[in-house]
RODO-2510 file (C-alpha; in nm, 4 decimals, decimal comma):
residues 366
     n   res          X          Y          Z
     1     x     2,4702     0,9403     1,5120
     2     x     2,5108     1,0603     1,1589
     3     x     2,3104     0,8620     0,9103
     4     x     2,3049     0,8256     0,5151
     5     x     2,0439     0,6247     0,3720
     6     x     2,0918     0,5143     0,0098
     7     x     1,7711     0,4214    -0,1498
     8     x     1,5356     0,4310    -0,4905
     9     x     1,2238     0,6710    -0,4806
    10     x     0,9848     0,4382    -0,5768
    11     x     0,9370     0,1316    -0,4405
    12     x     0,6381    -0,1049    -0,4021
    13     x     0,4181     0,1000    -0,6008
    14     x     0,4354     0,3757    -0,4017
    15     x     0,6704     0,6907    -0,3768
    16     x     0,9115     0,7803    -0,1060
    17     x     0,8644     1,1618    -0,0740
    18     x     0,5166     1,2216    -0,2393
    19     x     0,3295     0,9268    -0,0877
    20     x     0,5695     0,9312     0,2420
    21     x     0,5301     0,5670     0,2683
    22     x     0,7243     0,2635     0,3325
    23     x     1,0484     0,1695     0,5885
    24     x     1,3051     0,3609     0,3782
    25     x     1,0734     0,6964     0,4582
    26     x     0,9575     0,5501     0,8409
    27     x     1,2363     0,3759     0,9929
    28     x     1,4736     0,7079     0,8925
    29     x     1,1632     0,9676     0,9976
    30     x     1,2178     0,7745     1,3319
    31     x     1,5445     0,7761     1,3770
    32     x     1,5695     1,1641     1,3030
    33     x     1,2703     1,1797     1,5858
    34     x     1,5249     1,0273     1,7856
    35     x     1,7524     1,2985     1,7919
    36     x     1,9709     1,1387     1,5819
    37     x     2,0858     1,3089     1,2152
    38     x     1,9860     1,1606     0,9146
    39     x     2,0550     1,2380     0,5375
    40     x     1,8885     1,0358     0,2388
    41     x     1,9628     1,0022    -0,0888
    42     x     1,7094     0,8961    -0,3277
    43     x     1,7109     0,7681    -0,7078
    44     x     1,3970     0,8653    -0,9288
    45     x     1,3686     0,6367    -1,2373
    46     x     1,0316     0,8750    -1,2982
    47     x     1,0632     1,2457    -1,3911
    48     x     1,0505     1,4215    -1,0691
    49     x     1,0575     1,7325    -0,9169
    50     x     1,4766     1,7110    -0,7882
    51     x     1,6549     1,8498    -0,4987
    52     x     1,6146     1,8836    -0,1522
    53     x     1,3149     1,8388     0,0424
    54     x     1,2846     1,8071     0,4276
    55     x     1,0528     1,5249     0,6147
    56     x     1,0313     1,5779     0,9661
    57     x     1,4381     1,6280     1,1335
    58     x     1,5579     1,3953     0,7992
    59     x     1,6482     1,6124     0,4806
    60     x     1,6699     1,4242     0,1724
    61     x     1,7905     1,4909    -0,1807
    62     x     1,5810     1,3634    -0,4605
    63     x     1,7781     1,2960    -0,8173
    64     x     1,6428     1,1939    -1,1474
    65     x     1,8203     0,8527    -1,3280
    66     x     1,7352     1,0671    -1,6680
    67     x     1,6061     0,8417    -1,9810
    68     x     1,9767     0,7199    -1,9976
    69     x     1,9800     0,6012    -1,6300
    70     x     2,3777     0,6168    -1,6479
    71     x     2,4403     0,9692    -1,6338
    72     x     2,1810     0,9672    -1,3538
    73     x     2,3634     0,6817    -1,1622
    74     x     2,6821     0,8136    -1,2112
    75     x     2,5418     1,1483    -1,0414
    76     x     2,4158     0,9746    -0,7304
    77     x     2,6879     0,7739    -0,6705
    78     x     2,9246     1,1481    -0,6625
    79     x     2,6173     1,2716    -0,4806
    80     x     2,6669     0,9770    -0,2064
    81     x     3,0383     0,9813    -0,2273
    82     x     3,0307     1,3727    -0,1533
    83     x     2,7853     1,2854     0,1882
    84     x     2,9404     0,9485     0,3077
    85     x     3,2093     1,1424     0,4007
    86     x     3,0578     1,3093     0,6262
    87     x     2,8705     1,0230     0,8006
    88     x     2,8905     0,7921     1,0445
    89     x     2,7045     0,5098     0,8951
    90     x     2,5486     0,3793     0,5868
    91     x     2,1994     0,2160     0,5458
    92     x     2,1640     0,1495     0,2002
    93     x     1,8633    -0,0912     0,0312
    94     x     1,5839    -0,1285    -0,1900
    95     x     1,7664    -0,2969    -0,4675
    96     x     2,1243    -0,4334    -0,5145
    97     x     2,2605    -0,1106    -0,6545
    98     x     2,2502     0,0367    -0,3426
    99     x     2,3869    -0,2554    -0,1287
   100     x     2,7115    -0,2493    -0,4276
   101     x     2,7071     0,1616    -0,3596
   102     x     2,7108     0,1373    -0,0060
   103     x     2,9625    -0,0971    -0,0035
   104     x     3,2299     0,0661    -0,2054
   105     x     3,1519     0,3555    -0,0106
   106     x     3,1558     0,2351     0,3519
   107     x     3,5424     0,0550     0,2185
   108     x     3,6267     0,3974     0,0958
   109     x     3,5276     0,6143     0,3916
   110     x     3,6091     0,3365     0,6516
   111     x     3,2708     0,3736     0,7760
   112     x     3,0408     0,0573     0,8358
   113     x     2,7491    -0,0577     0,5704
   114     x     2,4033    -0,1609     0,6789
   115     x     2,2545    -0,3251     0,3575
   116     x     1,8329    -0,4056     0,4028
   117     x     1,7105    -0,6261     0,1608
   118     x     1,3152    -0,5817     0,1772
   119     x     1,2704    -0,8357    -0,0727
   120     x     1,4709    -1,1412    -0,2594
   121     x     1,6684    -0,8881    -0,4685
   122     x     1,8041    -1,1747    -0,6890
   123     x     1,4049    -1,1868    -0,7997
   124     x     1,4541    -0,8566    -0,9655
   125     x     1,5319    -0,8118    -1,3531
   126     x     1,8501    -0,6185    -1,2336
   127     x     1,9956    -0,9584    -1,1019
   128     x     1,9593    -1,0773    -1,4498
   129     x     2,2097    -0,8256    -1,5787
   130     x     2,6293    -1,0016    -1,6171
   131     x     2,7793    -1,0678    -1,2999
   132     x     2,5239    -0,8554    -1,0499
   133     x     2,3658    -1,1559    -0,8632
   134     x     2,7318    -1,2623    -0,8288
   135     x     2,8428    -0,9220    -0,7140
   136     x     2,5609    -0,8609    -0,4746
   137     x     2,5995    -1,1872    -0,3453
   138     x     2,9804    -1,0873    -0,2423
   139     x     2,8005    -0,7573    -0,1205
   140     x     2,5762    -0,9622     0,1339
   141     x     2,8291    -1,1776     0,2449
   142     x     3,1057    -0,9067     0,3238
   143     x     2,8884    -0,6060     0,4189
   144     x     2,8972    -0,4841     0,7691
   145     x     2,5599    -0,5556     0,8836
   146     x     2,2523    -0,6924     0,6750
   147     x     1,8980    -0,6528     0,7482
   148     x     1,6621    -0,8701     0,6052
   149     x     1,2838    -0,8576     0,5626
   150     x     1,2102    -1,2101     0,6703
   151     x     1,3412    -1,5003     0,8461
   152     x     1,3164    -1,7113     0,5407
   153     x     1,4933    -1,4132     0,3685
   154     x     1,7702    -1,4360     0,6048
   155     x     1,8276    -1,8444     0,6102
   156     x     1,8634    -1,7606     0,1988
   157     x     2,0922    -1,5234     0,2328
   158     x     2,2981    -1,7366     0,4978
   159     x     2,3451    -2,0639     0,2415
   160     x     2,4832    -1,8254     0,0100
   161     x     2,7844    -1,8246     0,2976
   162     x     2,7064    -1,4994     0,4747
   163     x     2,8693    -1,5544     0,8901
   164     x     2,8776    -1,1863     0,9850
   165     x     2,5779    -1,0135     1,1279
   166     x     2,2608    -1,1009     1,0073
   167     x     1,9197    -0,9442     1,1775
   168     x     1,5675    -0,9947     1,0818
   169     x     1,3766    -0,6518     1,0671
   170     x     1,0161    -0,7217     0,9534
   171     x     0,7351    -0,4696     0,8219
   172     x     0,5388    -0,2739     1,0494
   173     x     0,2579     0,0115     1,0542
   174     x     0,1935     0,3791     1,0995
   175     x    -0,0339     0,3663     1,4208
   176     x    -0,1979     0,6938     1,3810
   177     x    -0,3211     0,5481     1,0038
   178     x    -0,3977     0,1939     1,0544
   179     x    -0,6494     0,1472     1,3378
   180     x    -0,9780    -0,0162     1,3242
   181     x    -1,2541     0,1900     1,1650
   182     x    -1,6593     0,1202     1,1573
   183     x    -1,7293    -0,0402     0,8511
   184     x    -2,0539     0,0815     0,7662
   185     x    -1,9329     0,4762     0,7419
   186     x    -1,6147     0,2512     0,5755
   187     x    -1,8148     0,1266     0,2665
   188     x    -1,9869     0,4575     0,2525
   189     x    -1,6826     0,6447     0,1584
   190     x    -1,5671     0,3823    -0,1002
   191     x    -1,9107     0,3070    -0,2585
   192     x    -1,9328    -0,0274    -0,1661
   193     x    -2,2572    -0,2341    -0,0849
   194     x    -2,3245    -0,1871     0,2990
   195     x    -2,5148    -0,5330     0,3314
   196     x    -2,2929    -0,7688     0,1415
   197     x    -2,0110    -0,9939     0,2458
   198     x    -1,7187    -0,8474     0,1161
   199     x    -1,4279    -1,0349     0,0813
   200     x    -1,0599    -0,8991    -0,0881
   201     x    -0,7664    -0,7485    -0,1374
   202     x    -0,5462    -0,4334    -0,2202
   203     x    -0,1770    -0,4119    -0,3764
   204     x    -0,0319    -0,5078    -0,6698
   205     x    -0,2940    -0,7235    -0,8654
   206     x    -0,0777    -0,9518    -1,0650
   207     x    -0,0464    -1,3087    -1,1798
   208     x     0,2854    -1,3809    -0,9921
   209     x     0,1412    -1,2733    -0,6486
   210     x    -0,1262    -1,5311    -0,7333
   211     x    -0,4558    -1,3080    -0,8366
   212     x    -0,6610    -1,5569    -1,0831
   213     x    -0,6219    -1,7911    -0,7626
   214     x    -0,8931    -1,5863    -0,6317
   215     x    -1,0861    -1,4950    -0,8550
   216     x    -1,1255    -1,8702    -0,9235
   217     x    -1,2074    -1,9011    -0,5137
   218     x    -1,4972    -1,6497    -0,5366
   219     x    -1,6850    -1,7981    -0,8855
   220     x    -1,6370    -2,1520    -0,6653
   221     x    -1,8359    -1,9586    -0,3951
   222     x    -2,0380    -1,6972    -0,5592
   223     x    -2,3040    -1,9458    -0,6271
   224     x    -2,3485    -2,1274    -0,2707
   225     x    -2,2852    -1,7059    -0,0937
   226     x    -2,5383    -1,4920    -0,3113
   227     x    -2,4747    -1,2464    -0,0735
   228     x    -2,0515    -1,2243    -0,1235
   229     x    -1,8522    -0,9732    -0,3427
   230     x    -1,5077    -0,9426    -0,4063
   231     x    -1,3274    -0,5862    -0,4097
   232     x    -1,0238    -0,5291    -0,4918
   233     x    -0,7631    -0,2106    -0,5136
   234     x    -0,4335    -0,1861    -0,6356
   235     x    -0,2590    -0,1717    -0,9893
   236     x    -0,3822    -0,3830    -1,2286
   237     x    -0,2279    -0,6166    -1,4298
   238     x    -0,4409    -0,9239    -1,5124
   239     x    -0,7802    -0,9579    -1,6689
   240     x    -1,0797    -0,8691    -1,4413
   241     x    -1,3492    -1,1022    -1,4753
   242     x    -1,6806    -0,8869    -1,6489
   243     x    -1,8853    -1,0094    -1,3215
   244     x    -2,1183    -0,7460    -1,0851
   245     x    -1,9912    -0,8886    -0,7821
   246     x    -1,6654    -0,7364    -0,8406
   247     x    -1,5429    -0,4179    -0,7507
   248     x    -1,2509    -0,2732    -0,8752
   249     x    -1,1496     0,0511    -0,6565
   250     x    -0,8445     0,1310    -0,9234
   251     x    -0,5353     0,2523    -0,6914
   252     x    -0,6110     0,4182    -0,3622
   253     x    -0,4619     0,7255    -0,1826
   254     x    -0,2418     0,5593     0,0891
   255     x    -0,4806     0,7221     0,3555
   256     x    -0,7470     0,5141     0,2248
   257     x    -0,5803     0,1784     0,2520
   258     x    -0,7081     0,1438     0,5937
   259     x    -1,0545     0,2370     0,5217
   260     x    -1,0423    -0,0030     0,2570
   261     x    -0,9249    -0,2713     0,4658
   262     x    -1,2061    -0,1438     0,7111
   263     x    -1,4718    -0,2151     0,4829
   264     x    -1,3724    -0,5629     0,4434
   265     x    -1,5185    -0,8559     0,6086
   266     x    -1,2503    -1,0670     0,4961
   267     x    -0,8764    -0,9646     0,4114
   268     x    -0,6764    -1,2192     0,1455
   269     x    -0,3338    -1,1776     0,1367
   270     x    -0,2175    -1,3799    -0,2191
   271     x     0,1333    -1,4979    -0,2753
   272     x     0,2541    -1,7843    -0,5286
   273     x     0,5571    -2,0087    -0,4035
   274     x     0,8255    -1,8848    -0,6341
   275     x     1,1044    -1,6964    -0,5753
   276     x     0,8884    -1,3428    -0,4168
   277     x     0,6837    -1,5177    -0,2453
   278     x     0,9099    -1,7724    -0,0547
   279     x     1,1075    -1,4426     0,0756
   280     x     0,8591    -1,1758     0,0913
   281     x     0,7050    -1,0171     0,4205
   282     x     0,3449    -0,8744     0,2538
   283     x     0,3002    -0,4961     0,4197
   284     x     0,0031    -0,5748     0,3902
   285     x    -0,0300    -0,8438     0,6437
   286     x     0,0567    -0,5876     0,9166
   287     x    -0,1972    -0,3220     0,7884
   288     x    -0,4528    -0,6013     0,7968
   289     x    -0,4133    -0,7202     1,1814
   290     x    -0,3560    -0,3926     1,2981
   291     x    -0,6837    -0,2621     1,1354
   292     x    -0,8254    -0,5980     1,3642
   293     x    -0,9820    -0,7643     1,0099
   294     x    -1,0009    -1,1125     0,9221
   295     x    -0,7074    -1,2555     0,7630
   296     x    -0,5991    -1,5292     0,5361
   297     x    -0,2953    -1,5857     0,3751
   298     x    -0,1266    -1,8049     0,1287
   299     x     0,1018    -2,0320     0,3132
   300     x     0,3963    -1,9932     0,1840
   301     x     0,7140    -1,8085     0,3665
   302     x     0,6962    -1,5581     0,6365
   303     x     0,3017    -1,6245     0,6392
   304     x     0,3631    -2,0057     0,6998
   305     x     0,5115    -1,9112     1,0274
   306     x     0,3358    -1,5583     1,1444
   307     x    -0,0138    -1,7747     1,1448
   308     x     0,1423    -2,1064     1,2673
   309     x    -0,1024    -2,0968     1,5904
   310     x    -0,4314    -2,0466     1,3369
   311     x    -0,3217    -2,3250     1,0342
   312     x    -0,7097    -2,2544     0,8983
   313     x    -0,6620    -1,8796     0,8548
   314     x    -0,3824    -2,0282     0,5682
   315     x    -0,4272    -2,1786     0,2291
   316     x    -0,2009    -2,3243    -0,0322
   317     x    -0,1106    -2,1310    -0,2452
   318     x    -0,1728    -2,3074    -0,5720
   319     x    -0,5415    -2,4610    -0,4880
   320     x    -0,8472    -2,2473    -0,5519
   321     x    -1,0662    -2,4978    -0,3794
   322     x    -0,8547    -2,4103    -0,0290
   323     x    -0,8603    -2,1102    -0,0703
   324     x    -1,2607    -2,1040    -0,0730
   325     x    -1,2226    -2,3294     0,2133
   326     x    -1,0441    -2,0947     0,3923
   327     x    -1,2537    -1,7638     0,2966
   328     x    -1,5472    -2,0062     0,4006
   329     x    -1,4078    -2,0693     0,7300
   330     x    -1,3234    -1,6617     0,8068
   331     x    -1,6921    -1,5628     0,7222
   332     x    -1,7907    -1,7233     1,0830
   333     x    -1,4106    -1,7458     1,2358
   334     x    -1,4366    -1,3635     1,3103
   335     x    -1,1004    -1,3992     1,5641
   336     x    -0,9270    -1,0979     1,5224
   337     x    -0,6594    -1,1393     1,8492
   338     x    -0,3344    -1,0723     1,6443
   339     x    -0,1363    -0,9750     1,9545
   340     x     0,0915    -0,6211     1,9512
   341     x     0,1308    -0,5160     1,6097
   342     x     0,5137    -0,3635     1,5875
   343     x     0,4821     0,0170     1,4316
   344     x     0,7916     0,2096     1,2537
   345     x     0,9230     0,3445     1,5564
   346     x     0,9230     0,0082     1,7495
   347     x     1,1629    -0,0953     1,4223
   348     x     1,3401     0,2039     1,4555
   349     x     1,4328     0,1593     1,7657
   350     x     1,5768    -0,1530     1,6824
   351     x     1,7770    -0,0547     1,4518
   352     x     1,9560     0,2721     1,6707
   353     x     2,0340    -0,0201     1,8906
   354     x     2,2214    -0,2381     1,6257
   355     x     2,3907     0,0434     1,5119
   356     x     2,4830     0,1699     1,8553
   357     x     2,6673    -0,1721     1,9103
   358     x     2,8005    -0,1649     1,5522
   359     x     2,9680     0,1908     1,6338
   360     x     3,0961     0,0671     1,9701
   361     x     3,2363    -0,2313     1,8507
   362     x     3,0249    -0,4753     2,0268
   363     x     2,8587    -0,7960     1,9048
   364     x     2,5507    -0,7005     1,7042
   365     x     2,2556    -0,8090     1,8607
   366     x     1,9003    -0,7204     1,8692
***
């Protein structure tokens, strides 16, 4: 199959091509492992190095959205038009410019549109601009295909009157990267105390994923645990309590997200219940279990259900006090049985399949 993936260089505070991270660089990388041949086009709104640059069997073509952003648009959507020709399918995501893109291309070439939404795109500040949430919401509904990140996600995007195809294609890991690691040699590399209960998180550090919820958890705890510290890695954009007990790694290499995670003795995924967090699938969820290190998570979306069999591993998402219950309870609940944890390729896989059918003209079904 010939493949054109439509996408935005950086994404979840990471970059596509220098930090080779994230499903729009794995689930193509796959695919093209696959024997199958796939082109990507990819929007910088940072001043990059532009052109094309090869990734395994995929070749993509980095452009720059320039400080005006609509000469740079403009440019990538002739850049697209020029290679949709040539294709056989589009897989466009990462923000509702691509799914409108896609769409006018896959009507104009007569070729079929995937559209992935890895997140609730009407969260962004692009949905505020006139008439985009209403156009992207015609874009879901009439696309081809859509993919979406999460099965509450997908029930969203189905009362907003989308019947066609509709799959749910969650997060997964690079194997050879996340793997558990021996913690000691773990908290060596990082600096971290080797003796302490450590207890944290890494990602964005912000007050709409729900950050101050735990720093409020650990001063509840701090005093009862004088042996527990909280670390934490990621960008940073709330206050950091002045406190000796925290550690602040700043922003990691990717590579070093698993030895972080490694070094922990207790893994927090955060998440408020507002519109990201109701929608969301947290990549870092996946990195956690397949590193085998004790999870909790805000119940709220996606979480709610993935730890349904383990209700204690999950706290509310708006109470400090459960969440120290919860970070309590992990300390000597040390289960770490999370089952098979899917990888890119397993997604990948899935995904030649749906388009496979799509191309033949069968029912789309995973």
């Amino acid at each position: 199959m010939r493949i054109l993936v439509l996408t935005k260089r950086q994404y979840m505070s990471k970059d596509l091509i220098d930090d080779l991270y994230g499903r729009f660089r794995e689930i193509p990388f796959a695919l093209g492992e696959k024997g199958h041949t796939v082109r990507g086009l990819c929007l910088s709104y940072d001043r990059k190095q532009a052109g094309y640059v090869r990734d395994g069997k995929v070749l993509w073509k980095s452009m720059n959205a320039t400080s005006a952003k609509l000469p740079g648009l403009l440019h990538f959507i002739r850049q697209a038009d020029q290679q949709a020709r040539h294709m056989d399918v589009i897989w466009a995501g990462s923000d509702s410019f691509y799914g409108l893109i896609g769409y006018l291309l896959s009507r104009k070439h007569r070729i079929p549109l995937i559209f992935d939404l890895y997140d609730n795109f009407e969260y962004y500040l692009a949905a505020r601009l006139p008439l985009l949430k209403q156009i992207y919401r015609w874009v879901t509904k009439h696309c081809d295909v859509v993919t979406c990140i999460s099965q509450p996600l997908a029930s969203f995007v189905r009362s907003h009157g989308r019947r066609g195809p509709l799959f749910v294609l969650e997060n997964a890991v690079p194997k050879n990267l996340f793997r558990p690691m021996e913690k000691t040699m773990c908290r060596a590399e990082l600096g971290l105390p080797p003796e302490q209960c450590l207890v944290g998180t890494a990602g964005a550090l912000e007050k709409n994923r729900g950050i101050p919820l735990l720093f409020d958890a650990f001063v509840a705890l701090k005093e009862s645990h004088p042996g527990l510290s909280l670390v934490l890695a990621g960008p940073l954009n709330v206050t950091l309590p002045r406190d000796d007990r925290i550690h602040y790694l700043g922003v990691l290499p990717y590579e070093k997200v698993p030895v972080f995670f490694n070094a922990l003795d207790v893994a927090v995924v955060c998440n408020r219940d507002n519109e990201f967090g109701r929608y969301c699938f947290p990549q870092k969820a996946r990195e956690i279990m397949a590193c085998r290190v004790p999870l909790i998570a805000a119940r709220v979306g996606s979480m709610e259900k993935l730890l349904a069999n383990q209700p204690s591993w999950l706290f509310e998402p708006e109470d400090e006090t459960d969440l120290a219950r919860a970070i309590e309870h992990r300390l000597y609940d040390r289960i770490t049985d999370y089952g098979m944890i899917p990888s890119w390729a397993d997604l990948a896989k899935e995904m030649e399949i749906l388009i496979l059918k799509l191309l033949n003209g069968k029912t789309c079904s995973l």
